[in-house]
Every structure is written in structure tokens, then in C-alpha cells.
BAKEFI-83778 format. One record per atom (N, C-alpha, C): x, y, z; atom name. Coordinates in steps of 0.05 Angstrom, whole numbers. Layout:
N
x|y|z|atome
X|Y|Z|CA
...
END
This chain:
353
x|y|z|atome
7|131|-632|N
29|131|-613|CA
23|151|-591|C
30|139|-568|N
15|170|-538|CA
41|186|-543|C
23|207|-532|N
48|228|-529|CA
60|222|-503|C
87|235|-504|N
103|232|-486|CA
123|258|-469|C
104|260|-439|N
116|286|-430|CA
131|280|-412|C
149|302|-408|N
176|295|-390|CA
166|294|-357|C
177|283|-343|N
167|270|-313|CA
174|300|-296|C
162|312|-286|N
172|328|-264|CA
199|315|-254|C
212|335|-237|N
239|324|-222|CA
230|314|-200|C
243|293|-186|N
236|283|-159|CA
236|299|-149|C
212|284|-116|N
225|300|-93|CA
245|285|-78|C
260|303|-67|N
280|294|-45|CA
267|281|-19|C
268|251|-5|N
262|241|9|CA
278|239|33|C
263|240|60|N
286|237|80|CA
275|211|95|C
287|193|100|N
284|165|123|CA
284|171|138|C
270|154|151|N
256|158|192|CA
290|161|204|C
291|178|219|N
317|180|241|CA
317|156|260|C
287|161|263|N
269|136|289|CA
279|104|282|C
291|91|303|N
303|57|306|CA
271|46|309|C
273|25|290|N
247|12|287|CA
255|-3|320|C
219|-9|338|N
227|-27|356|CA
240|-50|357|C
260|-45|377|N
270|-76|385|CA
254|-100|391|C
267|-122|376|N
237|-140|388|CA
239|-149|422|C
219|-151|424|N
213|-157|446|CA
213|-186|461|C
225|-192|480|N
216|-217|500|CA
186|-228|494|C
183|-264|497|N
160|-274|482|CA
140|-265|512|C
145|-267|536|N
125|-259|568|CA
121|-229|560|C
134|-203|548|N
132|-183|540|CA
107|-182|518|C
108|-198|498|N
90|-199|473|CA
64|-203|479|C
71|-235|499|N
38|-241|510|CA
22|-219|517|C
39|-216|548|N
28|-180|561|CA
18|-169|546|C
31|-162|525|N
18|-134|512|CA
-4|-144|495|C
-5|-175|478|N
-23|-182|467|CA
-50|-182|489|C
-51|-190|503|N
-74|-205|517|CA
-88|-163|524|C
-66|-151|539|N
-73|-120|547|CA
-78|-105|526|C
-80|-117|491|N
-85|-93|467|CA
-119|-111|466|C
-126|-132|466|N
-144|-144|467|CA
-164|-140|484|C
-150|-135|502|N
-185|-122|530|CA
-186|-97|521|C
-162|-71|515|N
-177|-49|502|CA
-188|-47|479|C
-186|-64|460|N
-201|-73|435|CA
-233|-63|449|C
-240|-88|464|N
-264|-79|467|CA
-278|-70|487|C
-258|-57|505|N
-261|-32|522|CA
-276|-12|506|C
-264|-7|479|N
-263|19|478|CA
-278|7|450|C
-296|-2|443|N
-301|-12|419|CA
-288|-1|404|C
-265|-10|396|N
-252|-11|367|CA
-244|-32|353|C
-233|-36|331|N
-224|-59|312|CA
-201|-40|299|C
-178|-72|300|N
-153|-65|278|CA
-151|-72|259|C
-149|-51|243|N
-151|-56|218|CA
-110|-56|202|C
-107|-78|196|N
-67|-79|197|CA
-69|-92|166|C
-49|-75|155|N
-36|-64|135|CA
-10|-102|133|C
-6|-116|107|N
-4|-132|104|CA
35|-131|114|C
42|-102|114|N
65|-103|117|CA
76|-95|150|C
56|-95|163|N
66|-88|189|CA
84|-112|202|C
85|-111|232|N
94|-134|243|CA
73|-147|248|C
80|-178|247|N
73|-207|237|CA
49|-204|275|C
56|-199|296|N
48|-189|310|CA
22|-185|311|C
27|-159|295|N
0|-135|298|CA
-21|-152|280|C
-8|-162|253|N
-26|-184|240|CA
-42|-196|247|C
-30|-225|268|N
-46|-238|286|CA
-62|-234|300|C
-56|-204|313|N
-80|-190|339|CA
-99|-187|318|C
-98|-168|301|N
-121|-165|286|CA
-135|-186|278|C
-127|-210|258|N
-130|-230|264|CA
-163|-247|285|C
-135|-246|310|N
-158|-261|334|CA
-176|-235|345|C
-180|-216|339|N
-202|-203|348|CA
-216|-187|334|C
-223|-204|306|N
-238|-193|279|CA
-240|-174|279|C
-210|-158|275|N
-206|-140|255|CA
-206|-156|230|C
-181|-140|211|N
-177|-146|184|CA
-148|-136|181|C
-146|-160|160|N
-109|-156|158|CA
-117|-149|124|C
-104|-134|110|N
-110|-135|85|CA
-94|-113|60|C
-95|-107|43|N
-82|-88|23|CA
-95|-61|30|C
-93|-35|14|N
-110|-12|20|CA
-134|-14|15|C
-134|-23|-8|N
-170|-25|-14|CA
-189|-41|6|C
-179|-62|13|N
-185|-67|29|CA
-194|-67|60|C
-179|-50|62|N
-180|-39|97|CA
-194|-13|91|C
-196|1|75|N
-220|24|67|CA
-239|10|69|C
-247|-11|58|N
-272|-17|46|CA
-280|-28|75|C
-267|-49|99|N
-277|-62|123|CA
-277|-40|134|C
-262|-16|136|N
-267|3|160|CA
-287|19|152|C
-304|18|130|N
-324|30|125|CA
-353|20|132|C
-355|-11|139|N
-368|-23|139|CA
-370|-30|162|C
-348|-28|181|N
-351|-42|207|CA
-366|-23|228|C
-375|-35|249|N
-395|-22|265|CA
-386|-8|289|C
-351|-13|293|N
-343|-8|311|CA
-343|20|315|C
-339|33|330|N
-338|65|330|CA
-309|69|331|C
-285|61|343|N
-258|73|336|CA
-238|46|320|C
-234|64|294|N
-216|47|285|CA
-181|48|288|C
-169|26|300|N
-142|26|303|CA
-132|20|276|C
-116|37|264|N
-105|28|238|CA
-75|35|237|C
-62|6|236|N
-35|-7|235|CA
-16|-11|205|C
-3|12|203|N
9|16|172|CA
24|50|171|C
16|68|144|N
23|91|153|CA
-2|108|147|C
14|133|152|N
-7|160|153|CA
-33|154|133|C
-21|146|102|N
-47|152|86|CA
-66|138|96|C
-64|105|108|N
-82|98|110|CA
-102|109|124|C
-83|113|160|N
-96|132|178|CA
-120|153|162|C
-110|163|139|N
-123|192|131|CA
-149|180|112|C
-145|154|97|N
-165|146|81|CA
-185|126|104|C
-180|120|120|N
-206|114|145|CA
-214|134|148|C
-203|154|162|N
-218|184|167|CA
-241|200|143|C
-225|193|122|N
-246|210|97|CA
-270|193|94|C
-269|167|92|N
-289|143|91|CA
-316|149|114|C
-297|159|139|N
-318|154|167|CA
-311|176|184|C
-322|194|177|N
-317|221|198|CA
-327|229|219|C
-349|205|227|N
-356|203|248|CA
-350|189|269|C
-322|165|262|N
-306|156|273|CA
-288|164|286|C
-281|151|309|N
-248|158|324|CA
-227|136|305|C
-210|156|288|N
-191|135|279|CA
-153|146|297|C
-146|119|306|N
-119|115|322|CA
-113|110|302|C
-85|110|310|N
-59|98|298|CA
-28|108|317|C
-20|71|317|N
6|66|342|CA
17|87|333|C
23|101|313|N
32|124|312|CA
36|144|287|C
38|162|293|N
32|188|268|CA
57|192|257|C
79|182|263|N
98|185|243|CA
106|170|221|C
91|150|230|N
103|129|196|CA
76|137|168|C
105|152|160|N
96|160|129|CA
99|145|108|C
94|144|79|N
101|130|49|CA
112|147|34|C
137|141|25|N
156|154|11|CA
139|171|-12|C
116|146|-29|N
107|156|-47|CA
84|184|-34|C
76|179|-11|N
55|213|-4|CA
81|228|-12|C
107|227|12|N
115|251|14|CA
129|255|-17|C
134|249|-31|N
141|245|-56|CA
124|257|-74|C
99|266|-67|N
82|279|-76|CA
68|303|-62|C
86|325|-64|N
67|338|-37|CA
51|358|-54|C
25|369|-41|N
5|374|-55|CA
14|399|-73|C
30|420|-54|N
36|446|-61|CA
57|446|-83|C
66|417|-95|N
69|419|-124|CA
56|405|-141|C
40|382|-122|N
16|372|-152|CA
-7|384|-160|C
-12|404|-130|N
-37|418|-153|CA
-34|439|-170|C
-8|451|-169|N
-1|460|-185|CA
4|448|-229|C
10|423|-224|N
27|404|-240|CA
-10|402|-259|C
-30|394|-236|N
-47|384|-251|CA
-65|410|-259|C
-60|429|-247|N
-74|456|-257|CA
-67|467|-289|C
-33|452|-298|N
-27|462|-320|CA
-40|445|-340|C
-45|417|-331|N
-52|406|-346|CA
-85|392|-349|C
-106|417|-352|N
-134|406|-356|CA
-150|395|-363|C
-137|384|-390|N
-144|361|-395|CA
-149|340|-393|C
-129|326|-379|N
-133|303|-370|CA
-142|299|-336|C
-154|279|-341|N
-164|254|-319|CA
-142|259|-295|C
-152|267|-276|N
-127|269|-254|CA
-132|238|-236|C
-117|221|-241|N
-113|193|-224|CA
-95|185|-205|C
-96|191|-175|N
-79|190|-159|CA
-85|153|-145|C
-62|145|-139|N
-52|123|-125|CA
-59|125|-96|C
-72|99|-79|N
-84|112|-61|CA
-63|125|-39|C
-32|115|-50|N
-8|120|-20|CA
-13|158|-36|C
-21|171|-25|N
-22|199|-25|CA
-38|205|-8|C
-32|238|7|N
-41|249|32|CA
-71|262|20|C
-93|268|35|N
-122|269|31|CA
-121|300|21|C
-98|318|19|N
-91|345|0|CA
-103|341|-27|C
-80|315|-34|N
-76|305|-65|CA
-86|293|-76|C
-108|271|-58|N
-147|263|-59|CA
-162|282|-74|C
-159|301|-52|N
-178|322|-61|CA
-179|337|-87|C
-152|341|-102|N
-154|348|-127|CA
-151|333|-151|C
-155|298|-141|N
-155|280|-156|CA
-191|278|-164|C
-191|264|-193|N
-218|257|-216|CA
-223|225|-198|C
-206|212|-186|N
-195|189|-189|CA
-176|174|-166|C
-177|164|-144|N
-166|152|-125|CA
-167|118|-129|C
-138|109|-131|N
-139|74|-146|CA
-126|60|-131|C
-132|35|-127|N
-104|19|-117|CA
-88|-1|-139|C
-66|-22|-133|N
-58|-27|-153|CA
-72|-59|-161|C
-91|-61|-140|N
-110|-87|-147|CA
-132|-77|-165|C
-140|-50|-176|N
-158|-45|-196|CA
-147|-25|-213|C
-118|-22|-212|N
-106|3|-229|CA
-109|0|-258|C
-95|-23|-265|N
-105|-29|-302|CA
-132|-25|-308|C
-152|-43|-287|N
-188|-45|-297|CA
-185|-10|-303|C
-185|5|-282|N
-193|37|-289|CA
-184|54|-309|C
-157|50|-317|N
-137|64|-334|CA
-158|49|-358|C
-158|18|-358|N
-175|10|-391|CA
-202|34|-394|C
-217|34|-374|N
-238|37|-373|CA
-237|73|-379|C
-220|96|-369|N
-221|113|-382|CA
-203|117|-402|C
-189|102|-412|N
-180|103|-440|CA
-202|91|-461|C
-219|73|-459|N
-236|66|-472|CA
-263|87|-474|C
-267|107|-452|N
-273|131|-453|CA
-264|158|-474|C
-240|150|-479|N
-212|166|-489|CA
-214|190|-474|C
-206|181|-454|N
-188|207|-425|CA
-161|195|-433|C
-143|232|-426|N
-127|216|-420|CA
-122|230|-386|C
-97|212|-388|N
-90|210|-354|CA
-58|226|-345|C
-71|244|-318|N
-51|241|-309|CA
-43|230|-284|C
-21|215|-280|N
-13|194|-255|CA
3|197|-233|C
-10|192|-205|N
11|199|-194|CA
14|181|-175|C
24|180|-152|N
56|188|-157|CA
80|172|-166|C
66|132|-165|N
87|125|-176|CA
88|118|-200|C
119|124|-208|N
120|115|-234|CA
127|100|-246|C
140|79|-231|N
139|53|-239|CA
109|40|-244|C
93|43|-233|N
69|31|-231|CA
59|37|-257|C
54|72|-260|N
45|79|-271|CA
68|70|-307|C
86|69|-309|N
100|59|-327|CA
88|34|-339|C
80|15|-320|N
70|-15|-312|CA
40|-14|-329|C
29|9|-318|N
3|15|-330|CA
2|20|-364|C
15|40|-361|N
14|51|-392|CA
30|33|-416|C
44|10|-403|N
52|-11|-421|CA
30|-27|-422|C
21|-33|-408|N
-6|-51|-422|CA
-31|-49|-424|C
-38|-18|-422|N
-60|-9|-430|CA
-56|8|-458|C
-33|19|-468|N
-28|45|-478|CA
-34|65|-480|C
-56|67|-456|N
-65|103|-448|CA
-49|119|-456|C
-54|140|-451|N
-35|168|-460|CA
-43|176|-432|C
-15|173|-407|N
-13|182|-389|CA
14|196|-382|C
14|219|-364|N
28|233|-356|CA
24|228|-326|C
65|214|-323|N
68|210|-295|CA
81|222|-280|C
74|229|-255|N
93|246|-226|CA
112|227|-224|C
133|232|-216|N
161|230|-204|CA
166|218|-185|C
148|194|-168|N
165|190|-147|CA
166|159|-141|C
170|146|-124|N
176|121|-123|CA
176|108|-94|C
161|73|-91|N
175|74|-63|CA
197|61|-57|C
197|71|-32|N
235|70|-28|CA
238|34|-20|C
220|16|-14|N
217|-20|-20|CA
223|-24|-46|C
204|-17|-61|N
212|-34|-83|CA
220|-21|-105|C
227|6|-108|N
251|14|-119|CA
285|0|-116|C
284|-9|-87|N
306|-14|-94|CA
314|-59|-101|C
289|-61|-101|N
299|-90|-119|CA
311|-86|-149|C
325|-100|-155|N
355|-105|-179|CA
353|-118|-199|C
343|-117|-226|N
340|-134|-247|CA
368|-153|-251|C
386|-149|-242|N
404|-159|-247|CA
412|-183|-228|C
401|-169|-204|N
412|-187|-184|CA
390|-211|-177|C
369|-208|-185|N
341|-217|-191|CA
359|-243|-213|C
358|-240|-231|N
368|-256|-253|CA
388|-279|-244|C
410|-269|-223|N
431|-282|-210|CA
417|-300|-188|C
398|-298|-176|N
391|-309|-155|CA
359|-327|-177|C
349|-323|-200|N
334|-340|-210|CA
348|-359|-223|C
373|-354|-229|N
402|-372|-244|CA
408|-393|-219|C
409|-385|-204|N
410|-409|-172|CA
390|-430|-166|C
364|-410|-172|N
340|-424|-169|CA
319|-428|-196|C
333|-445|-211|N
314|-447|-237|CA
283|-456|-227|C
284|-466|-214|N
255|-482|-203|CA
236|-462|-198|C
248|-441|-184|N
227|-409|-173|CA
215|-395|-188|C
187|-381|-177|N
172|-370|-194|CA
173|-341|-181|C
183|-320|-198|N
179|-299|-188|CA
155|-286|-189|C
146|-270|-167|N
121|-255|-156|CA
125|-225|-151|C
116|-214|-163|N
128|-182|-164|CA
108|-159|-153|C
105|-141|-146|N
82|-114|-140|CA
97|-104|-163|C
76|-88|-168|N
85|-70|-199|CA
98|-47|-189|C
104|-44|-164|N
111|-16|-156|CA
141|-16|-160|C
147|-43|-167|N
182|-52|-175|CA
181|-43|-206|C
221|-37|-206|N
229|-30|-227|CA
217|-47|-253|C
215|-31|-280|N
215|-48|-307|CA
236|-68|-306|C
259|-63|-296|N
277|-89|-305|CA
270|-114|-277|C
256|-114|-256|N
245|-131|-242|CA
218|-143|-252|C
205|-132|-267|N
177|-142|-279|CA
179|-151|-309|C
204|-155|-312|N
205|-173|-333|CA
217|-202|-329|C
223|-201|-309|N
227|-232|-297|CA
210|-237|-277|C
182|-229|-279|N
168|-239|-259|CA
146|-256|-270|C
139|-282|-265|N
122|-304|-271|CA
94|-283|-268|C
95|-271|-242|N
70|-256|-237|CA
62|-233|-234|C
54|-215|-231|N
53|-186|-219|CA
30|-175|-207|C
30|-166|-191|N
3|-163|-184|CA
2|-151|-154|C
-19|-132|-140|N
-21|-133|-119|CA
-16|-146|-93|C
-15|-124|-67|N
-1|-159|-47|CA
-30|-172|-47|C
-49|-168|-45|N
-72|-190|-32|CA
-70|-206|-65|C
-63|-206|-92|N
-61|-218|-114|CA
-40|-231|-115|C
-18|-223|-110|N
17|-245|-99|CA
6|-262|-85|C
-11|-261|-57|N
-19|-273|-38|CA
-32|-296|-51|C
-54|-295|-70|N
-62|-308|-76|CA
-45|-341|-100|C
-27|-316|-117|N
-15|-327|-143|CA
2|-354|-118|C
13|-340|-95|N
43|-358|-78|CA
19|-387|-70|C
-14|-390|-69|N
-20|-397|-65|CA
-33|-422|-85|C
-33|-409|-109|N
-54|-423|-132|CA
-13|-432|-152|C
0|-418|-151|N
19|-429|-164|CA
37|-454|-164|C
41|-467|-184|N
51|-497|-175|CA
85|-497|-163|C
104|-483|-167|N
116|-482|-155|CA
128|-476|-128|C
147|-491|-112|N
151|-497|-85|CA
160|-473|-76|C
184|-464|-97|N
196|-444|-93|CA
188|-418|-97|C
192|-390|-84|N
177|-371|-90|CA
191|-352|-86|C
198|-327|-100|N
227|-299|-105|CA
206|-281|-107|C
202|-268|-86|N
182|-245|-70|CA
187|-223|-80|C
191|-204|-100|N
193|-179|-96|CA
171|-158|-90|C
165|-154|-64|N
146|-137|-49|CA
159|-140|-12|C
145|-121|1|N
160|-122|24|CA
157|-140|48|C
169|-151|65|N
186|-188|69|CA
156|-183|88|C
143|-162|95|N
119|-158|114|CA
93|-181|103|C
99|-178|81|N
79|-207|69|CA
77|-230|70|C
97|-232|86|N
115|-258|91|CA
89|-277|114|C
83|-266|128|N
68|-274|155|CA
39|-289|138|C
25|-269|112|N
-3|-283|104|CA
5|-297|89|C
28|-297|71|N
28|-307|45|CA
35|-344|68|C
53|-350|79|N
56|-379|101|CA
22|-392|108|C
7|-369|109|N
-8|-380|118|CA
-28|-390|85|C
-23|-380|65|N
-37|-382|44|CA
-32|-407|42|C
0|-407|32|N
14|-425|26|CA
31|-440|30|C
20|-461|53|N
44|-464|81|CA
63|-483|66|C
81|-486|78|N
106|-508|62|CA
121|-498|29|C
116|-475|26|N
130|-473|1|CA
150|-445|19|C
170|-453|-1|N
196|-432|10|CA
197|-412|-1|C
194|-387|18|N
193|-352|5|CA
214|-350|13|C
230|-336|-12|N
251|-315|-12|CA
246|-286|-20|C
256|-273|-5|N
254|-242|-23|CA
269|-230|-40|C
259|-228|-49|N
278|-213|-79|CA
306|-199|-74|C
324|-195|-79|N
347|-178|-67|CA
345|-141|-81|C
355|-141|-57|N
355|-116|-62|CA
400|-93|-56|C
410|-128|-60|N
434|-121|-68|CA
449|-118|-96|C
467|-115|-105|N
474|-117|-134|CA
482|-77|-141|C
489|-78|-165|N
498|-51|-165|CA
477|-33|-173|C
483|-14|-155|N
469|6|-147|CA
449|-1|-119|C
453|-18|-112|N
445|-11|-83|CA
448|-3|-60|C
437|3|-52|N
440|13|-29|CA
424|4|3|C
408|-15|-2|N
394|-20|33|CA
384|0|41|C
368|11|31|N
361|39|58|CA
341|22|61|C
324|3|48|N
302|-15|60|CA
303|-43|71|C
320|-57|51|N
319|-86|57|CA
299|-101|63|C
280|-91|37|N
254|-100|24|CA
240|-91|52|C
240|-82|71|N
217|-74|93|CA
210|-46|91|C
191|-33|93|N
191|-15|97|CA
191|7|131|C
207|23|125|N
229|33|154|CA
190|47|172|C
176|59|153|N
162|72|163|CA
137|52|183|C
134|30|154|N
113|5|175|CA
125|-10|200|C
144|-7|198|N
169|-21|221|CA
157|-5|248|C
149|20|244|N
147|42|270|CA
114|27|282|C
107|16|269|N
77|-4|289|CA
83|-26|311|C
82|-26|325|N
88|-49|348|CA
75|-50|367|C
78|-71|382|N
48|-77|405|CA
51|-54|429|C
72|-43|428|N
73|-22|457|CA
73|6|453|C
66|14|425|N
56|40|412|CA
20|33|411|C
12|9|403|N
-11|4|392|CA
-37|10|423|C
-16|-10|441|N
-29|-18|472|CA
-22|16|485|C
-12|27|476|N
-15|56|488|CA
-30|75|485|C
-40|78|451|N
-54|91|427|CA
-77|82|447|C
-95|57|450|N
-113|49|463|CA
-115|54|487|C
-99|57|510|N
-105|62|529|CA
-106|99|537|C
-85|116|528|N
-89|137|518|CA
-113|150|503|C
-122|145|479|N
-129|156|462|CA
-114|178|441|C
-93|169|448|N
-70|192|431|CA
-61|181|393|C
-49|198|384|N
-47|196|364|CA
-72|187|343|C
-93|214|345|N
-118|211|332|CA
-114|214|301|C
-137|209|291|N
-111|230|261|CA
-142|253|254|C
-142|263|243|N
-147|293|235|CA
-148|300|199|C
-173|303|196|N
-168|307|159|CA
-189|335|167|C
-179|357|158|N
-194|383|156|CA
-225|368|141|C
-239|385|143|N
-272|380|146|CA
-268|390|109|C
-267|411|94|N
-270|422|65|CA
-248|402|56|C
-228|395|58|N
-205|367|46|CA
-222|343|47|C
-227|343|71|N
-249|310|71|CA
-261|305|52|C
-284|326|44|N
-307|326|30|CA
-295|323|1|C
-279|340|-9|N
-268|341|-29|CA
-248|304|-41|C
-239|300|-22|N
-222|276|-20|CA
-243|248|-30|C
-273|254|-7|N
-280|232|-8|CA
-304|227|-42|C
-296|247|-50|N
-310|241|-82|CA
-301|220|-90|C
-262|227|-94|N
-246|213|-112|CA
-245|184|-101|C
-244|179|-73|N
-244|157|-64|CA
-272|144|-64|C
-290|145|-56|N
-313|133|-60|CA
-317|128|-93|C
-313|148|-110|N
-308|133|-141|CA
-294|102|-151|C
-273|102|-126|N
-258|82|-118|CA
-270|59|-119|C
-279|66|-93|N
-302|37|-76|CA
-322|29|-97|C
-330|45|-111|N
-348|41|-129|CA
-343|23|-151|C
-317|34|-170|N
-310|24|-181|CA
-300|-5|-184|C
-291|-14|-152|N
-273|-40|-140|CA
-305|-60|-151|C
-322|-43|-128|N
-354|-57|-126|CA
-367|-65|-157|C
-365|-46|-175|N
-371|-58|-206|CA
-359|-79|-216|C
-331|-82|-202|N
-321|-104|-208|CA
-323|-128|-205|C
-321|-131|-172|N
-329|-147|-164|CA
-361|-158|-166|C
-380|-149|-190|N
-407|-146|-186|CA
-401|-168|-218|C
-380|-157|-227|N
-382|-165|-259|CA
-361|-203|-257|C
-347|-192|-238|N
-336|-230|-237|CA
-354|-240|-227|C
-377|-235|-203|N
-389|-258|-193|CA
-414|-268|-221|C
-413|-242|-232|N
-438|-251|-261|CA
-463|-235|-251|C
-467|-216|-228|N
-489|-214|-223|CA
-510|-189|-237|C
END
């Protein structure tokens, strides 16, 4: 039986003050599309956009081979690509995990305020404390954390190789400690049975989908197959047909036989998963029922802050660079390159090679 230690207390979270942009006129959109596209390669860069931004920023990236994709993913193309400045469309961590990857790069971003509940939810000046008490174990951080909490991580994961790694050092017999979410990490340790110890925090998307209200709206739609991110509650991942990462949802809304499809992940997925799987009907999971509250409405407030007239400015400017101290970098990019590595063994072991 694992042992079982009590969760630190949350941190207190504050939401953007900042009104996500208004959308814009379609002669407005063009403009700015066609004007983010000549500085594309003005300035040799590539966008690299985060699956939950606007449907927008998607497409640009898209038509001017960038990459639209999950975290691991957009680490792994912006590591690879030849461009010299990467534009990256999502929030801070990502911004900060391009930078550790390529420090010889100019990395943008439309802007430096959109954060992930789960970084600030973890701030370093109490996890390295948390993991100092506890030496023993395997320190495994989630990649939504700031390049602080990299750095004093064994271990940097996303949730498309979170189980493979958790098996793989429990079959080691490490044990783990997890951060920051704990749903995920809950998710993990149920079907691995590691002996892990989880941080406290959660994101503010899919925390607030509803086991209950989930159930009411699959009672409407017997036909629907629910599709879940693990970063959702235990009582949402027990009614889910699937679970899995977004670029793995992406896939399941695609390979699954049903028409109908009850989304719980954020509605930003909405744009690849149509294109996966055109003609089948996405709904998103609710995120009403009791105890809710909307502070998201399955979007997230912080990816909302990307739009074509922050992005087309970032480029023509050069503002909003991002910045990872030079001794953090180094330190950061152990745990993450363990990462890449790890993704790469994998992918080395499905193709058979």
C-alpha cells in the first residue's frame, strides 16, 4: 500500500483583470493576417501556437510552417527549427521552455502576461523548499511550471508521456514527488500505484468541469463519447470513454466511432480537433452544475490574451522578449532535455526501431 502524505495548502490564485480581445472585423483579420505573415519572414521567425489559443493564430501558424501543437510538442519543433526568432502563442511557460531549449534564440511572445494557474500555483519559493524536505524522492514537475521550478526538478513531463515516466521510475522503485497538478497527478498514481507525493494546485479550465453535470448532459446524449485531459476532476474521468492528452483527444475525436463528442478540455481545441474530424459534433463539457462558478467557461482567460494585433506588434516591435537568467537555464534545461529524451525513447520503441 503507498504511503500517503498530506497535500500542501493551495495557493491563492488571482485572474487576469485584462478583457480578452474583442473580436475583430473579418477586413481587420485579413490586414493583420497577410501584415503578421510578411514579418514572419522579415524577421525570420516561425509560430509556434499552443492548441488553445485563438482559432486565428492557429491557422497563421498553420499557412506559414510554423506548428500548432501540445507542449511537448512545440519544445521539441522550436528546438529543431532553423529559424532564429521564435514567436510563441500560448502562456509564459511555454515562452520560458523555448528559451531554455534555444538560448541562442530571440523568443517573442504577443504577450508576457498570460500566465497558467498551475505555474503560479506553484511558485518556486515554496516548492523548493517542499522538495528540500523531502530527499528522497524523484522530484517530477509538469511542464506548466516557471523555469525556477525546472531547475530544481529530477524530471520535467508532459501529460502525453506522464504515465510512460511515472511506470518507468517506479519500476526503478523511485518514489515521486509531483507537481503541480493534482488531479493529474491523482490520475497518475491511480494507475500506476507509485508512491507519489502531490503539490496543491490545479487548472482553473478543467478544474471546473462537473461530474454531475457531465452525467446530466451524457443522460441527453446517450450516443456521445466522452473525451477528457486528465487535468479534470476524478469525478469527470470516470465518465470519460477516453483520457488523454490534447494532441491524444485530437486523435481519439478522430479514430472514434462515434458522431457525437463531450469535450472536457479547453473549447481552444475546438479549431484542430474539426479539422481531424470534420462532421462529427463537439460539445464541451459543462462547466455548470453545483459548485460552479465560470471563472473559465472551459477557455482559458490567460490564452485568450493572444490575438493577431498583440502578435503583428511583438513582430514589428520586437517587444515582449522573454528572458530566463543564464544559472536557471542551465539548471532547468537538464530536467527538460531528460524530457525530450525520454518522449524520443518512446517514440523509438513504437516505431520498433
Amino acid at each position: 500500500m503507498n504511503q500517503r502524505v498530506d497535500m500542501p495548502a493551495p495557493v491563492a490564485i488571482k485572474l487576469p483583470t485584462t478583457a480578452a480581445p474583442l473580436p475583430l472585423p473579418d477586413a481587420e483579420r485579413a490586414r493583420l493576417g497577410e501584415r503578421i505573415k510578411r514579418l514572419l519572414k522579415e524577421r525570420d521567425a516561425v509560430l509556434v501556437a499552443h492548441y488553445y489559443v485563438d482559432e486565428d493564430l492557429q491557422r497563421l501558424a498553420e499557412e506559414t510552417g510554423g506548428c500548432v501543437a501540445d507542449s511537448l510538442e512545440m519544445a521539441r519543433f522550436g528546438n529543431a527549427h532553423p529559424a532564429r526568432t521564435l514567436v510563441v502563442a500560448g502562456v509564459r511557460f511555454m515562452g520560458e521552455t523555448a528559451k531554455i531549449l534555444n538560448p541562442e534564440k530571440r523568443v517573442l511572445m504577443p504577450t508576457l502576461q498570460a500566465e497558467c494557474s498551475l505555474d503560479l500555483g506553484c511558485p518556486a519559493h515554496l516548492f523548493i523548499p517542499f522538495c528540500d524536505a523531502h530527499p528522497d524522492r524523484q522530484v517530477v514537475v509538469y511542464s506548466n511550471t516557471s523555469a525556477e521550478v525546472k531547475a530544481r526538478a529530477d524530471w520535467v513531463v508532459t501529460s502525453s508521456i506522464a504515465v510512460k515516466l511515472i511506470e518507468h521510475l517506479k519500476a526503478r522503485g523511485e518514489k515521486i514527488l509531483w507537481a503541480p497538478d493534482r488531479h493529474l497527478g491523482n490520475y497518475i498514481q491511480r494507475i500506476t500505484g507509485a508512491d507519489m507525493l502531490l503539490w496543491n494546485a490545479t487548472c482553473v479550465v478543467h478544474d471546473e468541469f462537473k461530474g454531475q453535470a457531465l452525467a446530466a448532459l451524457k443522460r441527453q446524449h446517450p450516443d456521445a463519447a466522452v473525451i477528457a485531459h486528465p487535468e479534470s476532476p476524478a469525478a469527470v474521468l470516470e465518465l470519460a470513454d477516453v483520457i488523454g492528452s490534447t494532441s491524444q483527444l485530437i486523435q481519439a475525436a478522430k479514430n472514434l466511432p462515434q458522431q457525437k463528442l463531450i469535450v472536457a478540455t479547453d473549447r481552444g481545441i475546438f479549431y484542430k480537433m474539426k479539422q481531424a474530424a470534420p462532421g462529427k459534433i463537439l460539445m464541451a463539457a459543462p462547466t455548470a452544475g453545483e459548485g460552479a462558478t465560470c471563472e473559465s467557461c472551459a477557455h482559458c482567460p490567460w490564452m485568450a490574451m493572444n490575438a493577431l494585433d498583440n502578435l503583428a506588434q511583438v513582430l514589428e516591435t520586437g517587444a515582449n522578449e522573454v528572458h530566463v537568467d543564464e544559472a536557471v537555464r542551465v539548471k532547468a534545461l537538464r530536467a527538460t532535455q531528460r524530457m525530450l529524451d525520454f518522449a524520443a525513447s518512446i517514440r523509438q520503441k513504437n516505431h520498433g526501431d
